[in-house]
N, C-alpha and C positions, 0 to 999 in steps of 0.2 A: 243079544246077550244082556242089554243093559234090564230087560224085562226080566230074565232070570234071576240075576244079584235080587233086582227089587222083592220077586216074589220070595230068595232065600229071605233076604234081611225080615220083611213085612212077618212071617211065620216064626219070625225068633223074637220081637220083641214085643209088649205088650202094648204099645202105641205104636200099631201099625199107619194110620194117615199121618204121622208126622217123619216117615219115612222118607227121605229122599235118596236119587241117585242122578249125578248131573255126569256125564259125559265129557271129554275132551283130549285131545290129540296133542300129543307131545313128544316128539323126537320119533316119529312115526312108529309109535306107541297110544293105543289106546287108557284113558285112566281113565276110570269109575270111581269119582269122587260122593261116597254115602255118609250121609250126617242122619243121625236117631234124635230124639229124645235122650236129657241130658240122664235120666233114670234107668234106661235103656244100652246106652253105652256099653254098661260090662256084661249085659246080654251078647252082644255082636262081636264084644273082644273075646271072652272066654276068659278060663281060668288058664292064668301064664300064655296067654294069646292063641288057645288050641283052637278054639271057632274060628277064627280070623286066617288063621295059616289057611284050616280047611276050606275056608270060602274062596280064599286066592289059589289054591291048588286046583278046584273046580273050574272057575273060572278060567285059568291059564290053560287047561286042559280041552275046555271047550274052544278057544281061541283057537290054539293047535292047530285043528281037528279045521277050521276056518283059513287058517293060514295066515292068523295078527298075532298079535303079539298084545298083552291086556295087561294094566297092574290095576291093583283096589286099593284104594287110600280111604280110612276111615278116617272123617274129619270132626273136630269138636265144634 
């Protein structure tokens, strides 16, 4: 999963190698914690946060489908 985020985020913003996506477990919940370029940002959020919804709906959907449970935290 955490390969998918990377390739969604990597194809949305213009500074793909400063992409990251770090991993971690919490309250036996998966998080995907993604930080961009600071130029990049309202690439990844959207306009009124519609990218962002649709990338956590994605994700949560594939998790499902796995049987975890996932959130995405865009971090600055």
């Amino acid at each position: 999963m955490r390969e998918l985020l990377t390739y969604i985020v990597q194809n949305l913003v213009e500074k793909s190698d400063e992409v990251s996506v770090t991993e971690r477990e919490q309250g036996g919940e998966t998080v995907f914690e993604v930080r961009v370029a600071n130029g990049d940002m309202g690439k990844v959020i959207g306009r009124q946060g519609r990218v962002v919804k649709e990338i956590r709906v994605l994700m949560k959907a594939v998790a499902q489908r796995q049987g975890k449970k996932v959130s995405v935290e865009i971090m600055d």
